[in-house]
C-alpha positions as CSV (number, residue, x, y, z in Angstrom):
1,X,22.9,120.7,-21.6
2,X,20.1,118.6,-20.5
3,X,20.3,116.4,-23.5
4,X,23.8,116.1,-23.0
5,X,23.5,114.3,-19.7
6,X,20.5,112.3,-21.5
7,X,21.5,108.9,-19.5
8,X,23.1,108.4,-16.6
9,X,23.1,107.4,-13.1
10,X,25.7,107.9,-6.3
11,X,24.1,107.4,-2.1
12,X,22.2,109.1,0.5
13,X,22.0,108.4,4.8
14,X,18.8,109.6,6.8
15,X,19.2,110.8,10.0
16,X,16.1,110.4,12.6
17,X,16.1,112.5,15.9
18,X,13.9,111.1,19.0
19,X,12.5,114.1,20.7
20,X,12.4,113.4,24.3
21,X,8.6,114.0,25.7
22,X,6.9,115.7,28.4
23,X,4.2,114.6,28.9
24,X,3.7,112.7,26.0
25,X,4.0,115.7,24.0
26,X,7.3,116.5,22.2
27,X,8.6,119.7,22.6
28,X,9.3,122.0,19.9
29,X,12.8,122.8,19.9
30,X,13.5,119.3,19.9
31,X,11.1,118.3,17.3
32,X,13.3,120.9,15.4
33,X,15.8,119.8,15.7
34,X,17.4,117.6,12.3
35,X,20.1,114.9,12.5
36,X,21.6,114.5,8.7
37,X,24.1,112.0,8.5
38,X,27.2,112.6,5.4
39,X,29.5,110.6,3.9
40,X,33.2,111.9,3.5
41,X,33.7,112.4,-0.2
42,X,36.4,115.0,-0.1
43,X,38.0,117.8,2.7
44,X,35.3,119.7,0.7
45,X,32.4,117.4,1.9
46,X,31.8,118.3,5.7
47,X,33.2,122.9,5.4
48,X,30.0,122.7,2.5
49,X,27.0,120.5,4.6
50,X,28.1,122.7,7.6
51,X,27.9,125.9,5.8
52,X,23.5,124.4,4.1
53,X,22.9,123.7,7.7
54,X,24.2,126.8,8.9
55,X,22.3,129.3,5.9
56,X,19.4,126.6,6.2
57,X,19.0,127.4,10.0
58,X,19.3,131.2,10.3
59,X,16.2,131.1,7.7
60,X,14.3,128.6,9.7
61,X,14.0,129.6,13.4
62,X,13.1,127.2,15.4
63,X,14.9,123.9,13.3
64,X,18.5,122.9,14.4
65,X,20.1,120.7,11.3
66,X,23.1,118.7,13.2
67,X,25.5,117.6,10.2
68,X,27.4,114.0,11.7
69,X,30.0,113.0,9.0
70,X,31.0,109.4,8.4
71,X,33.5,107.2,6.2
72,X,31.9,105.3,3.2
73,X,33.5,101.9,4.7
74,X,31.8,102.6,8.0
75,X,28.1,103.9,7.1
76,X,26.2,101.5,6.2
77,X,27.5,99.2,9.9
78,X,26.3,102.7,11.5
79,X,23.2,102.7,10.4
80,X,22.3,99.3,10.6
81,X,23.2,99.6,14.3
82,X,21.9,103.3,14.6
83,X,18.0,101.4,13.7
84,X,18.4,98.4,15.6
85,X,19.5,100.8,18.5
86,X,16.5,103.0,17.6
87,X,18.0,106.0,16.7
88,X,18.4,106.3,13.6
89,X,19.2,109.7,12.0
90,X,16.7,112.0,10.0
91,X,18.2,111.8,7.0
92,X,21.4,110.3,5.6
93,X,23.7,110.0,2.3
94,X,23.9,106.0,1.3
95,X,25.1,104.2,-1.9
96,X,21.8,103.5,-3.8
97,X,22.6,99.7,-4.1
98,X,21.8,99.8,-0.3
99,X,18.4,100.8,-0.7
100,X,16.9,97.7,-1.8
101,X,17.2,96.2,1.8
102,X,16.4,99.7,3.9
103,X,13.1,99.2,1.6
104,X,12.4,95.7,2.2
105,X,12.7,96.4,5.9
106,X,10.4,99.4,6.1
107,X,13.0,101.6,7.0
108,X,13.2,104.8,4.6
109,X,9.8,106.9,3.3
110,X,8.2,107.0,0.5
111,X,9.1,110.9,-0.8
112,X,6.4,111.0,-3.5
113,X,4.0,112.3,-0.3
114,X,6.4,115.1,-0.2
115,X,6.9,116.2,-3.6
116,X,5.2,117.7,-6.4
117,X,5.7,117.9,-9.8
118,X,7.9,120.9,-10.1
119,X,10.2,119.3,-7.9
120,X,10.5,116.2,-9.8
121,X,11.1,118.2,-12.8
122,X,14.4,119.7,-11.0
123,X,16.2,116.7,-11.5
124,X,17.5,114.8,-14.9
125,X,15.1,111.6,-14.5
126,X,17.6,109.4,-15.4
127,X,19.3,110.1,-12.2
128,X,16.3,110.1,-10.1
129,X,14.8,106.9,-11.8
130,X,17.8,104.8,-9.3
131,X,15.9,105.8,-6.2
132,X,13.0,104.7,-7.1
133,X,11.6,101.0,-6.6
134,X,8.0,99.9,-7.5
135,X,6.9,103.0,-8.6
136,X,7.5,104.7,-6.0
137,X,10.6,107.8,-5.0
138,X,12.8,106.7,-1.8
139,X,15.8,108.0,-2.3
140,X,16.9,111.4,-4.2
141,X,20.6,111.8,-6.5
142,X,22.9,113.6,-3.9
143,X,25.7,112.7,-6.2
144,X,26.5,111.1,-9.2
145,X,29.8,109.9,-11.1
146,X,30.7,107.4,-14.0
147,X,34.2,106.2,-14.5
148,X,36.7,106.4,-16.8
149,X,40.6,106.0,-17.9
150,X,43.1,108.3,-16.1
151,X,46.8,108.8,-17.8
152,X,49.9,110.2,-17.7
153,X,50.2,111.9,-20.7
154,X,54.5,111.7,-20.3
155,X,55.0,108.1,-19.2
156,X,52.3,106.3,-21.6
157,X,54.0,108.6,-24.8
158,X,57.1,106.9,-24.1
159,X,55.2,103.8,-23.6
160,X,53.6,104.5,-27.4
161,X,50.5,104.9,-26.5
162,X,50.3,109.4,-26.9
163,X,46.6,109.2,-26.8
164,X,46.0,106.6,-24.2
165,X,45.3,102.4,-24.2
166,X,42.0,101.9,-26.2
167,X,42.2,98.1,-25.4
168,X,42.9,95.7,-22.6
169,X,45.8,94.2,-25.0
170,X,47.0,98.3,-25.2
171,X,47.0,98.3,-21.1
172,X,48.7,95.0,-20.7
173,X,51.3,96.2,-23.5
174,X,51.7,99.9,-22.3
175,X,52.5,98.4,-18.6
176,X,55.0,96.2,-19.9
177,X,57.2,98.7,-21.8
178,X,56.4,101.1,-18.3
179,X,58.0,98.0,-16.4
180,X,61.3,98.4,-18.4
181,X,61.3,101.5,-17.9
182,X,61.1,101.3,-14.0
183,X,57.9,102.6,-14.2
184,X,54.3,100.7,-13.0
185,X,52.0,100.8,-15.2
186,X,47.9,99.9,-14.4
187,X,47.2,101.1,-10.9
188,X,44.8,98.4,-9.6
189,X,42.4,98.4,-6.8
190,X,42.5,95.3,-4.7
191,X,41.4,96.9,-1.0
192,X,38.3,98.2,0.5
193,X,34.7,99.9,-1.6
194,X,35.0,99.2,-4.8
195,X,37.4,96.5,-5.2
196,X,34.5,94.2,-7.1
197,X,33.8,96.9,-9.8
198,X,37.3,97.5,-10.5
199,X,36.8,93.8,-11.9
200,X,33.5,95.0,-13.4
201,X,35.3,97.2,-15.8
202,X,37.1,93.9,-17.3
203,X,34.2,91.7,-17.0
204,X,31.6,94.4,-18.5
205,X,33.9,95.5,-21.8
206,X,34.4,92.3,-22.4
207,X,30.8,91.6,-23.2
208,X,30.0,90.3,-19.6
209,X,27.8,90.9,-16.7
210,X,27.0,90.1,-12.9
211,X,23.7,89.2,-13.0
212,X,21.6,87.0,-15.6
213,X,18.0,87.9,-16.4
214,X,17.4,85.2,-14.5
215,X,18.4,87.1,-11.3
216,X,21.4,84.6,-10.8
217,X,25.0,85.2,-10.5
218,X,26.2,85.5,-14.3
219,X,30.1,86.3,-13.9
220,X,31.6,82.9,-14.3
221,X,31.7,83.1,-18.2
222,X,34.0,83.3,-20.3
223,X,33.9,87.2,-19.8
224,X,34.0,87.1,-16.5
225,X,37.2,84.7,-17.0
226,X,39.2,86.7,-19.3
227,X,38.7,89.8,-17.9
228,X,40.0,87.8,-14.0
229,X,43.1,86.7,-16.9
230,X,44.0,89.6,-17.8
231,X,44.5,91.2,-14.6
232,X,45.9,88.0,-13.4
233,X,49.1,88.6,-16.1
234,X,49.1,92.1,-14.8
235,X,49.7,91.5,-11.1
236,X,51.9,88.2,-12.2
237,X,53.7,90.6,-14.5
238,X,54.3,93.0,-12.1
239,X,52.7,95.7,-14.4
240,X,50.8,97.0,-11.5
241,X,51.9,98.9,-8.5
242,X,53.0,96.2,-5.9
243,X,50.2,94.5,-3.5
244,X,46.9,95.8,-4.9
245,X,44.9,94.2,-1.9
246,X,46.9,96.5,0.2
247,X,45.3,99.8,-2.3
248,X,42.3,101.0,-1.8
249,X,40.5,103.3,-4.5
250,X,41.6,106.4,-3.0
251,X,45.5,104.9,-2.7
252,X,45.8,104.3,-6.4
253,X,44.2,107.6,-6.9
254,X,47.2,109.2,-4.6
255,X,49.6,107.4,-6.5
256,X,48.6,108.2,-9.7
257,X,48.8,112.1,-8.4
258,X,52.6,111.2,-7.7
259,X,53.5,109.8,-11.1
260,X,54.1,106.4,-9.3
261,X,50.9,104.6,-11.8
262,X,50.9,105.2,-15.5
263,X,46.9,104.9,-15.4
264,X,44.1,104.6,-13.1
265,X,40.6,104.0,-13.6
266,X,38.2,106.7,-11.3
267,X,35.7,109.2,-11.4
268,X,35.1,112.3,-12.7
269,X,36.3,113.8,-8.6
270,X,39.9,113.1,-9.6
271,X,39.9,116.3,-12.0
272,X,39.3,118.6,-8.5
273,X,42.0,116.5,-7.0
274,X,44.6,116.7,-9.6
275,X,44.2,120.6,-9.8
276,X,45.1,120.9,-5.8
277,X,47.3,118.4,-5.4
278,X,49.2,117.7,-9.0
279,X,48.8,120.8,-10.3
280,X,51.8,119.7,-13.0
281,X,51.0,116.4,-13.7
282,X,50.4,115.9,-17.6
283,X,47.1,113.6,-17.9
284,X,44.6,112.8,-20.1
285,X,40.8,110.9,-19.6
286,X,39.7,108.1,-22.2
287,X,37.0,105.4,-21.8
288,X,37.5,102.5,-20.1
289,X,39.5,100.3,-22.4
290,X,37.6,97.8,-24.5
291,X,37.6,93.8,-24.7
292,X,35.0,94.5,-27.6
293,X,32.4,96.3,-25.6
294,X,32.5,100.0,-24.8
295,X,31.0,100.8,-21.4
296,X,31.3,102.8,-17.7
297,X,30.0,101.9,-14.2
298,X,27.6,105.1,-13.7
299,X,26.6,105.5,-9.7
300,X,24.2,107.4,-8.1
301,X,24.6,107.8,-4.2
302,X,20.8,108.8,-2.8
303,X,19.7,111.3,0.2
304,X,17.4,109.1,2.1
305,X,14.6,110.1,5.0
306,X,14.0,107.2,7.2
307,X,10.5,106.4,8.4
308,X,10.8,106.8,11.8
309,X,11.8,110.4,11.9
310,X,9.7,113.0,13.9
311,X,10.4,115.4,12.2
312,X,9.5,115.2,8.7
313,X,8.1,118.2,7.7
314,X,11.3,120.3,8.5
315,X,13.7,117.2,7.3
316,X,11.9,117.4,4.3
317,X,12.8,121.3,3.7
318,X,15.8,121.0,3.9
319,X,16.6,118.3,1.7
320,X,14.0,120.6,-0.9
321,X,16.7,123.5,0.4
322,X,19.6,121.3,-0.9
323,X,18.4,120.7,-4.1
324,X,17.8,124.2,-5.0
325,X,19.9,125.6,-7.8
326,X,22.9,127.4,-6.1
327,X,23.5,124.5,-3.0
328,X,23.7,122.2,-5.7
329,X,26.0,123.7,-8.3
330,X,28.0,124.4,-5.1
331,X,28.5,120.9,-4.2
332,X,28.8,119.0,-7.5
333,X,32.0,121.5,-8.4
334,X,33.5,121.3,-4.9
335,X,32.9,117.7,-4.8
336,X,34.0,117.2,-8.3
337,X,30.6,115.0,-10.1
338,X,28.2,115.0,-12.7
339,X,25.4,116.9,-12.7
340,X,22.0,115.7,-11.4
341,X,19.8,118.2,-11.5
342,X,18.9,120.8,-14.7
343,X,19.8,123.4,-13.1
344,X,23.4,122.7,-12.8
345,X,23.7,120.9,-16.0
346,X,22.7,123.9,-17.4
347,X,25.7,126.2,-15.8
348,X,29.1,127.3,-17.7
349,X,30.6,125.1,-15.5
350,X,29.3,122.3,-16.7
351,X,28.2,123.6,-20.6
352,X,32.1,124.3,-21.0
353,X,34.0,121.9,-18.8
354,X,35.7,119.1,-22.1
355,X,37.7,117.3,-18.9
356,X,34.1,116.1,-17.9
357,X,32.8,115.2,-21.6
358,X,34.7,111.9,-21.8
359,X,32.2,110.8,-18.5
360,X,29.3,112.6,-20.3
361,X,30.1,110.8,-23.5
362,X,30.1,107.1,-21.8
363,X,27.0,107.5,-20.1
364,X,24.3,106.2,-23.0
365,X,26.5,102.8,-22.7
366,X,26.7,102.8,-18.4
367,X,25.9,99.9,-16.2
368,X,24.7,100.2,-12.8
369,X,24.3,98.2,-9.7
370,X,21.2,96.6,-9.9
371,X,18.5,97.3,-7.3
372,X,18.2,93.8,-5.9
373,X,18.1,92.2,-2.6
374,X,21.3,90.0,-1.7
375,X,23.7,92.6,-4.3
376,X,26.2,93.1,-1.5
377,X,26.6,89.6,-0.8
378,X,27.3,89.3,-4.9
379,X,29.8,92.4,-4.5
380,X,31.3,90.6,-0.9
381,X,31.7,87.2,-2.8
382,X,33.5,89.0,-6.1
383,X,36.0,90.8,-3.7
384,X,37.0,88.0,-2.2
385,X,37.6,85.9,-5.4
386,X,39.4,88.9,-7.4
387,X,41.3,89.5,-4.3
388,X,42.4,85.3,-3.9
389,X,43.6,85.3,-7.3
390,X,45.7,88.7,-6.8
391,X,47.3,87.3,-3.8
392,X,48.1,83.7,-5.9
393,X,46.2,81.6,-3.3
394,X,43.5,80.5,-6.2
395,X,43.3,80.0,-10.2
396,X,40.7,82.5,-12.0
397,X,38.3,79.2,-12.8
398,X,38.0,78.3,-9.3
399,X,37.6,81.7,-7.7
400,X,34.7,82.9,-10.1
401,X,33.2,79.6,-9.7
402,X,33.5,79.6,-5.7
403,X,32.4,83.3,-5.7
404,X,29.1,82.3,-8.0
405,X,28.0,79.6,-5.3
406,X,28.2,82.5,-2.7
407,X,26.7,85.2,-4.7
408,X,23.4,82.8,-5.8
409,X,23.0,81.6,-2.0
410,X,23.1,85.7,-0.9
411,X,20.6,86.4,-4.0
412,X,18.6,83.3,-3.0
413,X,18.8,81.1,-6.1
């Protein structure tokens, strides 16, 4: 199964816990005392870090792990302000594109000190290679998730397109013969995380990229353009659910689940969702259709241990406790991602699961977000031109060439 999951690549918060001091010394049921902070993936996310910290502490008397959940849209403001306020937590969940600048600053430690080698073996090293800069290991895969092509099997049939859209031209004709039928057809993405690689997908299958070699902004091209087109005559068209910029990932998701989108680009967590919520929708998964390229966004979101914890050594066991076989195969099905770890990649679950093979079988062709100081002002500048040109308020030209004068000043060049 290993082999199967050859190539691949989600985030991870520290949490840091200032024991107060008597006497200059720092008493022992506070230095015991772990602040983890977790980003909201699912209603499944905060019942299962309750339950580690919970089985964690009964066989560790003496350490208190405190779980503190969080949004995605809000962690990374918390933390900033949670070390500039001094208090950061012990450990946290973030998205791994963050940890470029928490390592710049001096923020998050080194884990190498911490492991050995039969704990680096746990893990499928192309998912722990992301957390890793200059050699070194500062963040470890708490989740991971490629993307692919969601559709309803029912409405795209009658669209003629049984097996799904293989090509941008498919999705743009699919949609239209959905509009006739009363029917919208490409749920797009226009609001909140995310709303830059939605325009990825375009930009990357049609032979593009973000950044150049040259570390500069490499999206204005005639990629980047066509891909801006084509979902330019889609909103125009009216192919796509009404407003995107007023849908976030998770809205499109929800209204796929209804029947109310004819296809949806997500991750692999939409199959957990779909079997709750839609237990009777008819869908099938395919890649992410093609401008000529075949690829996936593959994300890694990293566990992270922040310098200035005073409490390392039980911080530390408890992350080595969470990435033990049984905690993780727990989380990865509840949460609904790819495995990270052999041990889970190596379970019936997984071995047997063909819904998840269409994200296994991308993976060799993925694209990441690179690991490089000024990415989120990139990812700020594309969301605002994607989201200008969705609204009407500027042509595709302008916007990509607005958004690359933004981008190069964030990634100094």
């Amino acid at each position: 199964m290993q082999g199967m999951f050859k190539r691949l690549r989600i985030g991870t918060t520290s949490a840091l816990v200032l024991g107060a001091s008597v006497l200059g010394l720092t008493s022992a049921a506070e230095a015991g005392n772990v602040r983890v902070k977790v980003t909201f993936y699912s209603a499944a996310t905060e019942p299962y870090f309750k339950k580690m910290a919970e089985e964690f502490n009964k066989k560790n008397p003496g350490t208190t792990i405190t779980i503190e959940m969080v949004n995605w849209d809000d962690m990374r403001q918390k933390l900033t302000t949670d070390l500039t306020g001094g208090t950061p937590p012990d450990i946290s969940i973030i998205g791994t594109r963050w940890l470029v600048d928490f390592v710049a600053d001096n923020q998050v430690e080194d884990l190498d000190a911490h492991m050995d080698a039969a704990f680096k073996d746990r893990f499928i090293g192309t998912f722990l290679s992301p957390g890793q800069i200059q050699g070194k290991t500062y963040g470890l895969p708490i989740a991971a998730s490629a993307r692919a092509l969601y559709y309803n099997k029912d409405q795209l049939t009658k669209a003629g397109f049984p097996d799904g859209p293989k090509t941008w031209d498919d999705v743009v004709a699919a949609s239209k013969k959905m509009k006739e039928a009363g029917q919208a057809g490409f749920g797009l993405q226009g609001k909140e995380v995310e709303t830059d690689v939605y325009y990825y997908y375009g930009l990357w299958s049609n032979g593009g990229d973000v950044i150049g070699k040259d570390g500069k902004a490499a999206f204005n091209s005639p990629a980047g353009l066509k891909a801006l087109n084509t979902y330019k005559t889609l909103v125009d068209g009216g192919l796509t659910q009404a407003g995107p910029t007023s849908h976030s990932r998770e809205d499109v998701q929800n209204l796929f689940k209804q029947g109310r989108v004819g296809m949806v680009i997500t991750a692999p967590f939409l199959i957990n969702q779909i079997k709750k919520e839609a237990p009777d929708l008819k869908y099938g998964i395919t890649s992410i259709p093609s401008g000529g390229t075949t690829t996936t966004y593959g994300v890694t979101d990293s566990v992270v241990m922040f310098k200035d914890s005073k409490v390392k050594k039980e911080a530390w066991a408890f992350l080595d406790y969470l990435f033990t076989k049984d905690p993780r195969i727990e989380f990865t099905k509840g949460e609904g991602f790819l495995p990270t770890t052999k041990a889970e990649a190596a379970d019936p679950y997984f071995t047997g699961n063909k819904e998840l093979q269409t994200f296994v079988d991308m993976l060799p062709s993925a694209k990441f977000a690179p690991l490089v100081a000024g990415w989120e002002d990139t990812a700020t500048a594309v969301t605002r031109a994607v989201q200008s040109v969705y609204l009407g308020q500027a042509k595709p030209e302008d916007a990509l060439k607005a958004a690359e004068a933004e981008a190069n000043k964030g990634l100094g060049k």
